[in-house]
ZATIDO-786829 format. One record per residue (C-alpha): x, y, z; chain; residue number from 1; residue in three letters. Coordinates in steps of 0.2 Angstrom, whole numbers. Layout:
N
{rec {X; Y; Z}; A; NUM; ala}
...
//
This chain:
215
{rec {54; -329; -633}; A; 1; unk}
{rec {52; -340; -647}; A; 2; unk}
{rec {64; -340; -664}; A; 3; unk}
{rec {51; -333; -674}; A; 4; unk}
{rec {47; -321; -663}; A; 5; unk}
{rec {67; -315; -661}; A; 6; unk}
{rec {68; -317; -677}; A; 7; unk}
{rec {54; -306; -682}; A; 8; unk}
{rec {60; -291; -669}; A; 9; unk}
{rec {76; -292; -677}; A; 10; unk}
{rec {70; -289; -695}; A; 11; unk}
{rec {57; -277; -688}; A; 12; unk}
{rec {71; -266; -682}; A; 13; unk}
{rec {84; -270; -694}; A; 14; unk}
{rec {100; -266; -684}; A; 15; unk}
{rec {110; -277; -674}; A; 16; unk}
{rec {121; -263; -663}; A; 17; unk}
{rec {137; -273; -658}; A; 18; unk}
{rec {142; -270; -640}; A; 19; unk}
{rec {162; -270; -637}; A; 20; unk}
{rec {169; -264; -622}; A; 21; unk}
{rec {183; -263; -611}; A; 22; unk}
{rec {172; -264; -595}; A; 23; unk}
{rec {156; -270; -587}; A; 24; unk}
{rec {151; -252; -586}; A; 25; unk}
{rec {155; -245; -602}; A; 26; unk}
{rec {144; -260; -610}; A; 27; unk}
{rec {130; -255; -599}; A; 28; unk}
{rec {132; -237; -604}; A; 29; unk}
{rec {133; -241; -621}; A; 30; unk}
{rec {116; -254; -621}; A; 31; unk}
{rec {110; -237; -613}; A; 32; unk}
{rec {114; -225; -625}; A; 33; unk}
{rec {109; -236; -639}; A; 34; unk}
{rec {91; -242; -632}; A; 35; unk}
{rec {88; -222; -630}; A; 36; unk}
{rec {94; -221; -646}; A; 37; unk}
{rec {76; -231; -652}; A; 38; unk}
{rec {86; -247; -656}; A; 39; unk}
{rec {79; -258; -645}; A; 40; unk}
{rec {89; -276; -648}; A; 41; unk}
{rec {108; -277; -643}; A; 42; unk}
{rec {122; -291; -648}; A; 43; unk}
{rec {134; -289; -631}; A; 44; unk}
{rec {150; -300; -637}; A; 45; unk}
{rec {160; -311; -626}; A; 46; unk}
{rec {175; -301; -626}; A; 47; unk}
{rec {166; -290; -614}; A; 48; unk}
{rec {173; -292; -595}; A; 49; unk}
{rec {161; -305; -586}; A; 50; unk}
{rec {149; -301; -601}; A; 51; unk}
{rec {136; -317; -596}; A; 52; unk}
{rec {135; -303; -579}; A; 53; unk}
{rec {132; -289; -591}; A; 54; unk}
{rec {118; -298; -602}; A; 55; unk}
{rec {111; -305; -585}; A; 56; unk}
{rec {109; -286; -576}; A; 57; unk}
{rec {103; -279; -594}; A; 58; unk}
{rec {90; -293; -595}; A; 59; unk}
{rec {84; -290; -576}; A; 60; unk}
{rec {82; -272; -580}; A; 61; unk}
{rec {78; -269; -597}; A; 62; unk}
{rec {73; -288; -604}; A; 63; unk}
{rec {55; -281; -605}; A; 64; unk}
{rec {59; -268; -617}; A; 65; unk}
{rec {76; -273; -626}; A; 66; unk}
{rec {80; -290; -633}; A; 67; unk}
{rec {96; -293; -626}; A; 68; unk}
{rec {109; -307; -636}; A; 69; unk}
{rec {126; -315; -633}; A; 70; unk}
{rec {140; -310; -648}; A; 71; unk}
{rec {157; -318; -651}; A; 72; unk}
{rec {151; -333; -643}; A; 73; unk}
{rec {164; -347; -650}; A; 74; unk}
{rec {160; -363; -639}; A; 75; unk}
{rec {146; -374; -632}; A; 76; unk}
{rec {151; -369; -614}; A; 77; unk}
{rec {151; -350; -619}; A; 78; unk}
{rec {133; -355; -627}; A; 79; unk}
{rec {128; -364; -611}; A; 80; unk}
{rec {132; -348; -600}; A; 81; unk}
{rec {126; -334; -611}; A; 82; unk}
{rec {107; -342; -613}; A; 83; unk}
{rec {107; -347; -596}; A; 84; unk}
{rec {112; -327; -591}; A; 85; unk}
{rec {95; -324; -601}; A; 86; unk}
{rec {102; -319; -618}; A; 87; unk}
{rec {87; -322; -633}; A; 88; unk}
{rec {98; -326; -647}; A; 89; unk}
{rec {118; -329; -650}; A; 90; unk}
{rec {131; -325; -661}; A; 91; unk}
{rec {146; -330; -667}; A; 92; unk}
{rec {161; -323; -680}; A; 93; unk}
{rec {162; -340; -687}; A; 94; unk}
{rec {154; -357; -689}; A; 95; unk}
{rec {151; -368; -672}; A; 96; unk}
{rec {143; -385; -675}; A; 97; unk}
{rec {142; -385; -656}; A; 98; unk}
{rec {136; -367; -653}; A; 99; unk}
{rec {121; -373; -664}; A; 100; unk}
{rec {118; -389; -654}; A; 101; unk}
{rec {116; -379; -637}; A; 102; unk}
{rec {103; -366; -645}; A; 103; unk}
{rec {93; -380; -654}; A; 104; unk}
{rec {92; -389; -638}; A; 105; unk}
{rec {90; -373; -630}; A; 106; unk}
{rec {75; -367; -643}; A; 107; unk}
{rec {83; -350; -645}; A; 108; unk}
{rec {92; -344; -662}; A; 109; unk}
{rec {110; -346; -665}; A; 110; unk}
{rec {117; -333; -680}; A; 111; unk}
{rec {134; -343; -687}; A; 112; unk}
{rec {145; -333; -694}; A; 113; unk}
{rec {151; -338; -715}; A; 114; unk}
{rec {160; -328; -728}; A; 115; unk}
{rec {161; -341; -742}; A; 116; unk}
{rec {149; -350; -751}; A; 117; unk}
{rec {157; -367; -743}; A; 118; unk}
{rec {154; -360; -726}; A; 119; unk}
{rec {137; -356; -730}; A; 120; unk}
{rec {132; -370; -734}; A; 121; unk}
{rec {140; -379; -719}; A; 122; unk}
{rec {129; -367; -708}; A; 123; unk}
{rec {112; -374; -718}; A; 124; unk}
{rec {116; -391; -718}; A; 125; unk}
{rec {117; -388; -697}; A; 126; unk}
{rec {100; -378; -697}; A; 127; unk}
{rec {105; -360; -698}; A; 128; unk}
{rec {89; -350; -700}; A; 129; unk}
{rec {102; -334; -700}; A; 130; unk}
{rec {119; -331; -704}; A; 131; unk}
{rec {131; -317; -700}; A; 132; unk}
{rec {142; -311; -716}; A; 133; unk}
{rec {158; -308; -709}; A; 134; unk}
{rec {169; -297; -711}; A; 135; unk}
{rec {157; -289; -726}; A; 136; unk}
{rec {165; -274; -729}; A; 137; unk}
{rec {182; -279; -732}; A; 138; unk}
{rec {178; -293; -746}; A; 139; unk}
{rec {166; -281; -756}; A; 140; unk}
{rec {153; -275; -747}; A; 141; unk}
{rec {136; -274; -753}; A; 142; unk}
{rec {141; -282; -769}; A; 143; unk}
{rec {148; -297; -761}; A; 144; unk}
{rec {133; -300; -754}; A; 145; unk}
{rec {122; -299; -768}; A; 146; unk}
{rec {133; -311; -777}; A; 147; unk}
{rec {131; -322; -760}; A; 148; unk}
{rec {111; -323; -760}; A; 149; unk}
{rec {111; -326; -782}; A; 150; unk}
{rec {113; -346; -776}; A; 151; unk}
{rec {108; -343; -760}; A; 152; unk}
{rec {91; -331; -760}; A; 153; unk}
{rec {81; -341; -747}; A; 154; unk}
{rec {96; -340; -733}; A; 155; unk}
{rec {95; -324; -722}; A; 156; unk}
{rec {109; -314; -722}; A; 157; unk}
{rec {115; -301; -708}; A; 158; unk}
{rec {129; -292; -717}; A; 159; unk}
{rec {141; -284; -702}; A; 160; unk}
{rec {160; -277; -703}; A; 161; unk}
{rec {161; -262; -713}; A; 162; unk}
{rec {141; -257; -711}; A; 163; unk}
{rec {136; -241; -707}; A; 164; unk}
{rec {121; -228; -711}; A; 165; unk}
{rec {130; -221; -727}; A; 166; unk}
{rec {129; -239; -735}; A; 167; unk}
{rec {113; -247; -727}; A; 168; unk}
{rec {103; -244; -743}; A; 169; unk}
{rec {114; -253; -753}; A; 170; unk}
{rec {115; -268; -742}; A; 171; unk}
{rec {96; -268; -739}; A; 172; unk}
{rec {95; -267; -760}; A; 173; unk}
{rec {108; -281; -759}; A; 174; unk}
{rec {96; -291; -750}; A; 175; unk}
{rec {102; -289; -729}; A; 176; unk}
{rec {89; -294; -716}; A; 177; unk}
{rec {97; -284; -706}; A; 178; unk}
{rec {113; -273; -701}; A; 179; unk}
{rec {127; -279; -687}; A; 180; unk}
{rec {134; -263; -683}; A; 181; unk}
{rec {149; -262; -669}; A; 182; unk}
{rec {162; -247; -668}; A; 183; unk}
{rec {150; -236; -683}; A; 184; unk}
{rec {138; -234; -672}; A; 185; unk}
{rec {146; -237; -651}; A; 186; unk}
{rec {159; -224; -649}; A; 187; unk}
{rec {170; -229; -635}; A; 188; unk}
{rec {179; -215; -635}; A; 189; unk}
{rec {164; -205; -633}; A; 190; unk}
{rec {159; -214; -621}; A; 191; unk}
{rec {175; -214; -610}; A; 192; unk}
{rec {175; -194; -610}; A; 193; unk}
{rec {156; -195; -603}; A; 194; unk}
{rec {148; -193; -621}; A; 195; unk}
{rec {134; -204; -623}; A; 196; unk}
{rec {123; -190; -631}; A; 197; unk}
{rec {134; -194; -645}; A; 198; unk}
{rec {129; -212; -647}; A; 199; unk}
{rec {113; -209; -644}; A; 200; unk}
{rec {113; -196; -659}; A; 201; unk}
{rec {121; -209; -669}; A; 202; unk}
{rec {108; -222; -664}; A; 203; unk}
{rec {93; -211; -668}; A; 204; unk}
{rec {102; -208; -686}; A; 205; unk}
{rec {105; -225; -690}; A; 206; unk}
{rec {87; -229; -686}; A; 207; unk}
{rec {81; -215; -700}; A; 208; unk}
{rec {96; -223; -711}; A; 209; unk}
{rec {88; -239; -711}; A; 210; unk}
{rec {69; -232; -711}; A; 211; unk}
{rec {75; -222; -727}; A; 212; unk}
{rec {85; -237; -736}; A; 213; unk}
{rec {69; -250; -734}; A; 214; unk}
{rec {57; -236; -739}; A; 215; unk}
//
């Protein structure tokens, strides 16, 4: 896929679910319950165990249907490996000249992460079509990224740490592209006690959370 055409499924769907796991099968159970859930993009992060095999057995068997990207990716080599395992777009907690050098070269979308003005304007001067605001929720919130895109209203913002169904409307008002939603939404412990109903529940809520806040 192209960047626009990433780009436009994520801000189609409006959610990126953030797979962590403590196992290659808990991730795969958790990009099940998700996708079931009608959320059909997943962020699987590099603290996952042997996560590039995790995005490459997701992409063989679901790659038609979900758009599958790398999360937590923090160097060139990690970049290198993810997009080579078939992951669409990557992300990262912070800012990575060199993570954006492999997807440029690449042609597929790098999302930096940046928190501060000065950091956001680092990740535009290195060709950030996307940036990941992170941690959000524990410097403000919505409110912090509505005073973020005031001198920055062309930059896409994907607001993540502290996001949930209860506050999409106000981030959405603030201005999100989308959401990055991890534990809120990928209950581990559910998942571990042979739960994944509940996920799925939780992912079928959030999509009518976010339907509701952009109506």
């Amino acid at each position: 896929m192209t960047i626009d055409e990433v780009l436009q499924k994520i801000t189609s769907i409006g959610i990126i679910p953030v797979i962590r796991a403590a196992s290659a099968e808990e991730a795969n159970q958790a990009v099940e319950a998700v996708c079931k859930g009608g959320i059909p993009v997943v962020e699987i992060t590099m603290t996952v165990p042997d996560a590039p095999s995790v995005i490459r057995r997701v992409v063989e068997q679901q790659g038609d249907r979900v758009l599958v990207g790398a999360g937590t990716v923090l160097t060139a080599e990690q970049a290198k490996t993810c997009l080579d395992a078939g992951a669409e777009f990557l992300v990262s907690p912070g800012f990575s000249a060199e993570v954006l050098e492999v997807a440029r070269q690449r042609g597929k979308l790098a999302i930096p992460g940046a928190l501060t003005p000065s950091e956001l304007m680092q990740a535009i001067a290195h060709g950030a079509k996307v940036v990941k605001v992170f941690p959000c929720g524990s410097v403000g919130g919505a409110k912090y990224l509505k005073s973020l895109k005031a001198p920055f209203p062309k930059v896409a913002m994907v607001p993540t740490g502290g996001v949930n169904g209860g506050n999409a409307k106000e981030y959405f008002a603030a201005g999100a592209l989308a959401l990055g939603i991890g534990a809120d939404l990928v209950d581990l412990a559910a998942l571990r006690a042979g739960d994944s109903a509940k996920v799925t529940a939780a992912a079928k809520d959030l999509v009518e959370a976010v339907r509701a806040a952009r109506a």
